[in-house]
MDAnalysis code that builds the backbone (N, CA, C; Angstrom):
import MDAnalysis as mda
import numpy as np

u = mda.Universe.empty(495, n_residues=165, atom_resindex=np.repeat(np.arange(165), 3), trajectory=True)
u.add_TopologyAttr("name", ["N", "CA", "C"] * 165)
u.add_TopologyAttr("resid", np.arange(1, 166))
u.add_TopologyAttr("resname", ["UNK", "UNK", "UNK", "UNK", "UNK", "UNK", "UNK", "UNK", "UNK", "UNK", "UNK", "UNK", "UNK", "UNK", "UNK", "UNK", "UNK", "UNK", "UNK", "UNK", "UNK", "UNK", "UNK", "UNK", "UNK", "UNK", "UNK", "UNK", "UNK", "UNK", "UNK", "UNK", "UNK", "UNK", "UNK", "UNK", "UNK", "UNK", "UNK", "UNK", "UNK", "UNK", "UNK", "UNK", "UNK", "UNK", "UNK", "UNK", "UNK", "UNK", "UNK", "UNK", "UNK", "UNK", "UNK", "UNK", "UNK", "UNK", "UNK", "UNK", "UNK", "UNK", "UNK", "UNK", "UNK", "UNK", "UNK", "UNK", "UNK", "UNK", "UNK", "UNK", "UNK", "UNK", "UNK", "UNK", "UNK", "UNK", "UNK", "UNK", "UNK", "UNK", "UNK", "UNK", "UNK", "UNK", "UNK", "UNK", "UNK", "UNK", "UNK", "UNK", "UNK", "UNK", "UNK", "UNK", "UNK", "UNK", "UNK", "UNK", "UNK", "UNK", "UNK", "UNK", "UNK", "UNK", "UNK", "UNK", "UNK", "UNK", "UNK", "UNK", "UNK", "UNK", "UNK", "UNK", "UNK", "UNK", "UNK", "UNK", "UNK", "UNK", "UNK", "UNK", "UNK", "UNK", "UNK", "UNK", "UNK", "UNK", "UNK", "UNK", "UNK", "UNK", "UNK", "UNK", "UNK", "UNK", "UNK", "UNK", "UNK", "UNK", "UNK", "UNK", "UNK", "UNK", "UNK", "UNK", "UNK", "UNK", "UNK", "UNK", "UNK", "UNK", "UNK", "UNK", "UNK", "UNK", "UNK", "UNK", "UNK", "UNK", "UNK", "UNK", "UNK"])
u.atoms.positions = np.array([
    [130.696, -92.463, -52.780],
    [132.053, -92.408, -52.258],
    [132.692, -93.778, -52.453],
    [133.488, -93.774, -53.172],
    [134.921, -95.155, -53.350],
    [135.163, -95.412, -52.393],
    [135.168, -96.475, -51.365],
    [135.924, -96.564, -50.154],
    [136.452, -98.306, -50.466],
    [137.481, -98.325, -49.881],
    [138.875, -99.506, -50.550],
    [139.185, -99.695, -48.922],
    [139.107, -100.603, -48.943],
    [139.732, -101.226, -47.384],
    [140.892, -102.301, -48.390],
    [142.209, -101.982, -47.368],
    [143.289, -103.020, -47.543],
    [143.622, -103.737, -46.566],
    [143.451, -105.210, -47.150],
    [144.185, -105.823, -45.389],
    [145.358, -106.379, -45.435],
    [146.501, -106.295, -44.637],
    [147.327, -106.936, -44.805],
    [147.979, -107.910, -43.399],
    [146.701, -108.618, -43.364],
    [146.957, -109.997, -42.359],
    [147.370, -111.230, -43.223],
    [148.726, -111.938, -42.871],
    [148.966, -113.283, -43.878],
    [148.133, -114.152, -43.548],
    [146.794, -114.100, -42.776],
    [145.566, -115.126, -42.991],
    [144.428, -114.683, -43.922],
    [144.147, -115.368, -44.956],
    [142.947, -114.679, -45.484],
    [141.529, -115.000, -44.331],
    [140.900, -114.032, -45.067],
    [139.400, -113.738, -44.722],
    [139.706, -113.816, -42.344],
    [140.098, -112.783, -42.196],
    [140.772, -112.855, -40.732],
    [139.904, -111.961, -40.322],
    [140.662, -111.787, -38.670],
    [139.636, -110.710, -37.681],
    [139.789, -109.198, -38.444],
    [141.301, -109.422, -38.965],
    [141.526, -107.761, -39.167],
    [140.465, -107.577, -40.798],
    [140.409, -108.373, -41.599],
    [139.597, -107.769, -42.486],
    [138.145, -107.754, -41.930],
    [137.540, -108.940, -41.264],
    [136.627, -108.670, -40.343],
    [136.217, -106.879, -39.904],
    [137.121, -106.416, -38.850],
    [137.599, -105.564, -38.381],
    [137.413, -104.012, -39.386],
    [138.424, -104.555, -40.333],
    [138.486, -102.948, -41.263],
    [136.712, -103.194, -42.117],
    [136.237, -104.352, -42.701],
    [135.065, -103.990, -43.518],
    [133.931, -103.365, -42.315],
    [133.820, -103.599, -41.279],
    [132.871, -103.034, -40.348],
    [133.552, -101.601, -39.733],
    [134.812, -101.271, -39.795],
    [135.011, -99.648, -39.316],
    [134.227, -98.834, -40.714],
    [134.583, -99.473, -41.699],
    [134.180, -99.002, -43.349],
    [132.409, -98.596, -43.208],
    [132.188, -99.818, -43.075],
    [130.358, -99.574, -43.124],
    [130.162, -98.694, -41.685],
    [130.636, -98.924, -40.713],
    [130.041, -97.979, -39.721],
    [130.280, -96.980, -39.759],
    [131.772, -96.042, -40.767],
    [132.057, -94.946, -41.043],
    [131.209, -94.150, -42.008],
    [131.053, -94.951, -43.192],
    [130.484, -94.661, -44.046],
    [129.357, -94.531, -44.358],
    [128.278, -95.769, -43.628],
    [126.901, -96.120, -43.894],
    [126.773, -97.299, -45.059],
    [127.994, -97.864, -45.670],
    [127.833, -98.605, -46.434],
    [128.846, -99.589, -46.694],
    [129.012, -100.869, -47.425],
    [130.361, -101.799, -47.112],
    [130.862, -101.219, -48.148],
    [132.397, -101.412, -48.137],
    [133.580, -101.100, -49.095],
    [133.110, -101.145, -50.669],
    [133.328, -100.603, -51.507],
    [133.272, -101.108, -52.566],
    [134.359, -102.047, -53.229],
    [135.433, -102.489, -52.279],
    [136.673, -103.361, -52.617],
    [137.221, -103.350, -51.103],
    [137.660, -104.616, -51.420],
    [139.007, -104.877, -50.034],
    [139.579, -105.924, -50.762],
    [140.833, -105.606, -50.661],
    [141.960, -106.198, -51.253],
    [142.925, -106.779, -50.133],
    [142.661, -107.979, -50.025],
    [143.266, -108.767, -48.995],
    [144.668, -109.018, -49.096],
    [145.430, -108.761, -49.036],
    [146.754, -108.518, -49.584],
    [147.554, -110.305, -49.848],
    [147.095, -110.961, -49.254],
    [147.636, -112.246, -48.890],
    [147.210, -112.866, -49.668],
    [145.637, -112.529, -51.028],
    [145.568, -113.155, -51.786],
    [146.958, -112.658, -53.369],
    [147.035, -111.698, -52.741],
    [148.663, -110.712, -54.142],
    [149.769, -112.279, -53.800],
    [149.487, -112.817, -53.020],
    [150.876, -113.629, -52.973],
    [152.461, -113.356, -53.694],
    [153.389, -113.834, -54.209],
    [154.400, -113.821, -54.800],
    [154.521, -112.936, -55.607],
    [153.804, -112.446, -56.282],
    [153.254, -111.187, -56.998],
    [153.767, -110.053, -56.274],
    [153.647, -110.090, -54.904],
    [154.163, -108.974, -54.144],
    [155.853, -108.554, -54.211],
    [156.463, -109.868, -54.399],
    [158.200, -109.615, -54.309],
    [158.924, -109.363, -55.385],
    [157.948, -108.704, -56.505],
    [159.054, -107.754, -57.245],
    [158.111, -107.043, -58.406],
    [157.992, -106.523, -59.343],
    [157.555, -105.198, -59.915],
    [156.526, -106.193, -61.511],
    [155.471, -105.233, -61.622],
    [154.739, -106.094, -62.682],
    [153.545, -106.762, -62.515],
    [153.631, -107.865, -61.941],
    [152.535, -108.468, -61.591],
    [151.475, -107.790, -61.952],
    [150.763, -108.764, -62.502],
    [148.670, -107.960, -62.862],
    [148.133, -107.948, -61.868],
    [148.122, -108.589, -60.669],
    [147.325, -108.610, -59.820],
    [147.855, -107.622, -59.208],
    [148.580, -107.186, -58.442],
    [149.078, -106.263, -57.700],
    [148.845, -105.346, -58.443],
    [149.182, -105.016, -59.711],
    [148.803, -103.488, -60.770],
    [147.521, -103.269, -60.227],
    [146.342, -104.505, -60.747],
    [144.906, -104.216, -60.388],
    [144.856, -103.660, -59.259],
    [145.270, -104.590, -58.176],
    [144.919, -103.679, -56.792],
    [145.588, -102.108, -56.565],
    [146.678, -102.502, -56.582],
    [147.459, -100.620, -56.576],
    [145.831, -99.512, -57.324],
    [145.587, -100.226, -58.683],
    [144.559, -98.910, -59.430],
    [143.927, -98.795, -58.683],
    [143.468, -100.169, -57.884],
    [142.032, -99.467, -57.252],
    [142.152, -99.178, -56.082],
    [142.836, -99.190, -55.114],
    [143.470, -98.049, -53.898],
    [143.831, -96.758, -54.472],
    [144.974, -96.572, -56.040],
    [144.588, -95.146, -56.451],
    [143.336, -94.247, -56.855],
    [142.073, -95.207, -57.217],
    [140.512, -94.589, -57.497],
    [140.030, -93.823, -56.503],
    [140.536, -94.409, -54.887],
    [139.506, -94.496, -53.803],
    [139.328, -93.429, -53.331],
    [138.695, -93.073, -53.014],
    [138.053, -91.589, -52.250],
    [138.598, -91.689, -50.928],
    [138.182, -93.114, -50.283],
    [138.701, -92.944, -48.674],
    [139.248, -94.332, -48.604],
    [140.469, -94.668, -48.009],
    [141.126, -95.831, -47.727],
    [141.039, -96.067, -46.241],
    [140.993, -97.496, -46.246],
    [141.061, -97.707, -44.946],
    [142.234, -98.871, -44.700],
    [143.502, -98.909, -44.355],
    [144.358, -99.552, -44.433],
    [144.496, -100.465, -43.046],
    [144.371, -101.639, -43.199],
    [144.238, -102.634, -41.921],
    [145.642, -103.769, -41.561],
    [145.997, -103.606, -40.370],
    [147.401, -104.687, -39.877],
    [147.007, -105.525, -39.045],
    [146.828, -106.656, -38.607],
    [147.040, -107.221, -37.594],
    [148.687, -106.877, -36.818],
    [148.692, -106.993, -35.384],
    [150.340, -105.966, -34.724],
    [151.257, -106.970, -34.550],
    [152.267, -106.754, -35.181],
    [153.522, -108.381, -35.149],
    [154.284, -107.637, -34.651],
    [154.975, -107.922, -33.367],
    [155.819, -107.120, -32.740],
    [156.053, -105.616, -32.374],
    [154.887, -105.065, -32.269],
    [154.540, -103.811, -31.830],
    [154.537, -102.962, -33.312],
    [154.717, -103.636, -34.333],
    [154.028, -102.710, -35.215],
    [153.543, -103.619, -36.680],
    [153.228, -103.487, -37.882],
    [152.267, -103.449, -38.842],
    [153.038, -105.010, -39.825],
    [152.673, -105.715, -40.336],
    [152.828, -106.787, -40.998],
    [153.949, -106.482, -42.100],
    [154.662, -107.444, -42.310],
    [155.869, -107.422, -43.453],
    [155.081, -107.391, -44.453],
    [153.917, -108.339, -44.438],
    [153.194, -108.652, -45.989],
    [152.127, -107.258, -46.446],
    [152.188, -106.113, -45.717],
    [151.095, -105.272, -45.732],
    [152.497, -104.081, -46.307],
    [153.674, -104.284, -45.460],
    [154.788, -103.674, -46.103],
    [154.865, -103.516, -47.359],
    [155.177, -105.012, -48.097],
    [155.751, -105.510, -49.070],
    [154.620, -104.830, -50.339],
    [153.420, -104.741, -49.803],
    [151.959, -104.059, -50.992],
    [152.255, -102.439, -50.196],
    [152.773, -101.787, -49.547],
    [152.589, -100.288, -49.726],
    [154.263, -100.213, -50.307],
    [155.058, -100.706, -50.527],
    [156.180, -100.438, -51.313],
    [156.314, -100.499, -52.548],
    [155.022, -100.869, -53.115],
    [154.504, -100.916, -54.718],
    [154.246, -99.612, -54.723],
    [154.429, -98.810, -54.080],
    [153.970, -97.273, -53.870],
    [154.805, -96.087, -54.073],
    [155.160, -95.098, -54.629],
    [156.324, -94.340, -54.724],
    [155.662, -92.655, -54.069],
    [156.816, -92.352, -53.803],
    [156.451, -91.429, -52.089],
    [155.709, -90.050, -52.872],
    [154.525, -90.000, -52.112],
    [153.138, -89.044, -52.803],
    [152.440, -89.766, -53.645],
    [152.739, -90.796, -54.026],
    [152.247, -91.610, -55.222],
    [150.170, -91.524, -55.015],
    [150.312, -91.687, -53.583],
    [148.465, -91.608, -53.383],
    [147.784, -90.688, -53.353],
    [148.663, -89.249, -53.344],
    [147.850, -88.078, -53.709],
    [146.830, -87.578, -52.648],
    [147.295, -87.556, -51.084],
    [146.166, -87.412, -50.865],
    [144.812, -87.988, -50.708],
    [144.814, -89.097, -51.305],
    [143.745, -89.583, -50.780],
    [143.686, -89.577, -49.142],
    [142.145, -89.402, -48.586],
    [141.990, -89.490, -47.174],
    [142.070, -91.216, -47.018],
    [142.471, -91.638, -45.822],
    [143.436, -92.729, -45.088],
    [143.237, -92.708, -43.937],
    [142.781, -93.735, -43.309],
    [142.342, -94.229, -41.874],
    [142.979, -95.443, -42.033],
    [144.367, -95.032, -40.607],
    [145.117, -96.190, -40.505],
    [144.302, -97.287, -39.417],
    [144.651, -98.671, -39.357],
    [143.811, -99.458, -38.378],
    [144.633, -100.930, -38.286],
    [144.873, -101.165, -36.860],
    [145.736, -102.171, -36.634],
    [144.894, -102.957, -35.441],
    [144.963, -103.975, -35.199],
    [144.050, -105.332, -34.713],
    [145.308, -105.741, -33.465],
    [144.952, -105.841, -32.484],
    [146.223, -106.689, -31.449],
    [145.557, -107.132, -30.288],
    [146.696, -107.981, -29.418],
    [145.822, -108.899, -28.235],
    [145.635, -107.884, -27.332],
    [146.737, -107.487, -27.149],
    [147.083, -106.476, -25.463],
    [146.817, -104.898, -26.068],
    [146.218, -104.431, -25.251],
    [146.345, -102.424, -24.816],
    [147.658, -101.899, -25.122],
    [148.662, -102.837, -24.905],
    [150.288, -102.164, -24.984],
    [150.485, -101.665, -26.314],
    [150.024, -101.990, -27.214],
    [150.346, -101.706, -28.187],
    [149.618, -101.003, -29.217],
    [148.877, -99.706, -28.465],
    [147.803, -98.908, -28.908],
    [148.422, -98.210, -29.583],
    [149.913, -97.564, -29.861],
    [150.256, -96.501, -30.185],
    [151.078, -97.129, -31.779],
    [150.777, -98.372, -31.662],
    [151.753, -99.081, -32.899],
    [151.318, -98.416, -34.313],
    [149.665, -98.390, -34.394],
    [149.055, -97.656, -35.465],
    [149.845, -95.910, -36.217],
    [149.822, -95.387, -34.760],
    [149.986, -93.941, -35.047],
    [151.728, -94.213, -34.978],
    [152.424, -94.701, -34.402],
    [154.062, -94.325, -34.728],
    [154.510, -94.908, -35.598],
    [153.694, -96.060, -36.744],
    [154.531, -97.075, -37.395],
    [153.833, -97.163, -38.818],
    [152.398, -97.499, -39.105],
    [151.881, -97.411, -39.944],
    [151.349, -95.962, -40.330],
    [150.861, -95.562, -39.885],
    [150.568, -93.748, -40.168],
    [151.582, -93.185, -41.151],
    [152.922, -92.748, -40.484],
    [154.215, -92.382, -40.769],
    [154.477, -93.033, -42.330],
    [154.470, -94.516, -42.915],
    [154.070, -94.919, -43.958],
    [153.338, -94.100, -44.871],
    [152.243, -94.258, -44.489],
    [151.042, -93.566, -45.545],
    [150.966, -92.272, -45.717],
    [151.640, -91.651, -45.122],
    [151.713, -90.709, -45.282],
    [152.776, -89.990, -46.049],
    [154.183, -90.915, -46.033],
    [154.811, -90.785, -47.005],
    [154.587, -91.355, -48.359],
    [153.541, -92.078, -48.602],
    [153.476, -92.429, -49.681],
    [152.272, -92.010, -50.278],
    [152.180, -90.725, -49.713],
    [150.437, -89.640, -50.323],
    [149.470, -89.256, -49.441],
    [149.099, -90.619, -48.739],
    [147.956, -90.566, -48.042],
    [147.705, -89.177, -47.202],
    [146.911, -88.532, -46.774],
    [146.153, -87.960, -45.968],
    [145.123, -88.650, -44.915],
    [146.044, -88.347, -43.602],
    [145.117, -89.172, -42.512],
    [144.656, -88.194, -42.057],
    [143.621, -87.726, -41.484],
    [143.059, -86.778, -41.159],
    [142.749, -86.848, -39.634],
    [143.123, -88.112, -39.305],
    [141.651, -88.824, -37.622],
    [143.032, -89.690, -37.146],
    [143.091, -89.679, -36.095],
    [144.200, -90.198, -35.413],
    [143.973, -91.970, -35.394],
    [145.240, -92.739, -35.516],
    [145.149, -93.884, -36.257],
    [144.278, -94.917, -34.809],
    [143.681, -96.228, -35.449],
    [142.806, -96.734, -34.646],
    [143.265, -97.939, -34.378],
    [143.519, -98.123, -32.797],
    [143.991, -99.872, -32.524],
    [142.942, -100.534, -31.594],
    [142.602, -101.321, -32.055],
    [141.523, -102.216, -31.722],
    [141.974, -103.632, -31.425],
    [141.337, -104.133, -29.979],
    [141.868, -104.996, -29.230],
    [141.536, -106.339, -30.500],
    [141.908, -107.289, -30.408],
    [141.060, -108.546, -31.607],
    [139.920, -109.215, -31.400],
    [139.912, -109.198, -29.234],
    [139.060, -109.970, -29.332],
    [137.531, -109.303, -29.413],
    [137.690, -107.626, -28.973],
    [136.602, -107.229, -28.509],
    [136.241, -106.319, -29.690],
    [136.884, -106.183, -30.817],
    [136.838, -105.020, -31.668],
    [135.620, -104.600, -32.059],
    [134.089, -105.237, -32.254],
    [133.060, -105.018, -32.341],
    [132.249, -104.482, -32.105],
    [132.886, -104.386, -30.352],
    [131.177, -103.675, -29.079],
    [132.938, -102.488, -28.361],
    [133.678, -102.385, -29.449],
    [134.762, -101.778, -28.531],
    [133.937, -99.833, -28.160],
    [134.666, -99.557, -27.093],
    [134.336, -97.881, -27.216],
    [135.033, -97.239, -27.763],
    [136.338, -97.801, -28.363],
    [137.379, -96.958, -28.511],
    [137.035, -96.775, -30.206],
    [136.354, -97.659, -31.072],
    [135.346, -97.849, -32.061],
    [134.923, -96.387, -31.888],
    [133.488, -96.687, -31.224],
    [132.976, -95.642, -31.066],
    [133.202, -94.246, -31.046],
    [133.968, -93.988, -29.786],
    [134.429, -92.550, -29.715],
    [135.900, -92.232, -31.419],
    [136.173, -93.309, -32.143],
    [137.033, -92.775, -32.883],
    [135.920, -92.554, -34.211],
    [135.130, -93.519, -34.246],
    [134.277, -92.845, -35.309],
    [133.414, -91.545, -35.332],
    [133.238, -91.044, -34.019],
    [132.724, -89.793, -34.193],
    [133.663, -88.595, -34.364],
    [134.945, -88.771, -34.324],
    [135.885, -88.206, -34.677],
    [136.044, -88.253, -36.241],
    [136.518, -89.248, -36.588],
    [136.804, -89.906, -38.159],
    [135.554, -89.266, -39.518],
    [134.333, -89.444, -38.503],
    [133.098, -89.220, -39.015],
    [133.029, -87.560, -39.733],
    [133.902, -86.699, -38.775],
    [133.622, -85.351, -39.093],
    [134.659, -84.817, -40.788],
    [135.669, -86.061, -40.447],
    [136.732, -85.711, -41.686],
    [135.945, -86.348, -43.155],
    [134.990, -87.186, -42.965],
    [134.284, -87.377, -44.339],
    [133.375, -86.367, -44.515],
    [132.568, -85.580, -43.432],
    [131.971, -84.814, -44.070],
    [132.306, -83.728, -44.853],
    [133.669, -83.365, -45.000],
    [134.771, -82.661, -45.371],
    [134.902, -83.179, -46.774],
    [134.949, -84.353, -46.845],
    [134.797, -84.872, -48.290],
    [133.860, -84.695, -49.200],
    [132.887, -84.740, -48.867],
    [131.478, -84.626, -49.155],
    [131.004, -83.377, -49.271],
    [131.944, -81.994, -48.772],
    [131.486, -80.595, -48.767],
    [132.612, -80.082, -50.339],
    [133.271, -81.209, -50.312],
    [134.535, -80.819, -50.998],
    [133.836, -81.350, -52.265],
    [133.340, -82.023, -52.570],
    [132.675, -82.622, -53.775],
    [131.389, -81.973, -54.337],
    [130.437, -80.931, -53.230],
    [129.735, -80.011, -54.117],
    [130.176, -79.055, -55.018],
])
């Protein structure tokens, strides 16, 4: 299984990629075969062309299962995580299955995932199947809310995997 984690925190190597490569392996049983940190696309991102951004776009279009990651800037999903799904044209992802996932300080802003980033990906192809996942920053590791969403999340890959015999 292809699995592509994207992060789009303007810090490289951060909690939220932290964050999305361990929902990946604990979903999956195995680490990503790519994560594309979006913050390394730099300038590349603000207008059409770029090789680097082409590269990454292909390989989010390969992926079997995406896992798309925000740190929460004002109750919802990063400009710079914006600026890389607008390289995107609406259905463009076909479906691929998509597990949205956003990183924040406070509880208040649990619902930022599912009303702000979801709604995105979904216009631009994705298939989310598992209701989107917000994870506190500091505790995201030993969280329950981890837990109980991966045994949820867990049942929509096996779906993948029945779909591929």
């Amino acid at each position: 299984m292809n699995v592509i984690v994207v992060v789009g925190n303007p810090k490289p190597a951060s909690r939220t990629r932290a964050a999305a490569e361990l929902v990946a392996e604990r979903l999956t049983g195995s680490a990503p075969q790519a994560v594309i940190d979006v913050v390394d696309l730099g300038a590349g991102l603000l207008g059409w062309g770029d090789a680097a951004v082409a590269q990454a776009k292909k390989a989010v279009l390969a992926a079997d299962v995406l896992i798309v990651a925000s740190p929460t800037f004002k109750g919802t999903y990063s400009g710079l995580l914006k600026l890389f799904l607008d390289q995107f044209g609406q259905g463009e992802l076909g479906q691929i299955t998509t597990f949205a996932l956003m990183l924040g300080a406070a509880p208040q802003h649990a619902l930022a995932p599912e009303l702000t980033l979801r709604p995105v990906l979904v216009e631009i192809g994705a298939s989310c199947p598992a209701p989107s996942l917000y994870l506190l920053d500091s505790s995201y590791a030993e969280s329950r809310e981890l837990d109980a969403w991966l045994a949820v999340a867990a049942k929509h890959l096996e779906r993948i995997g029945d779909d591929r015999d």
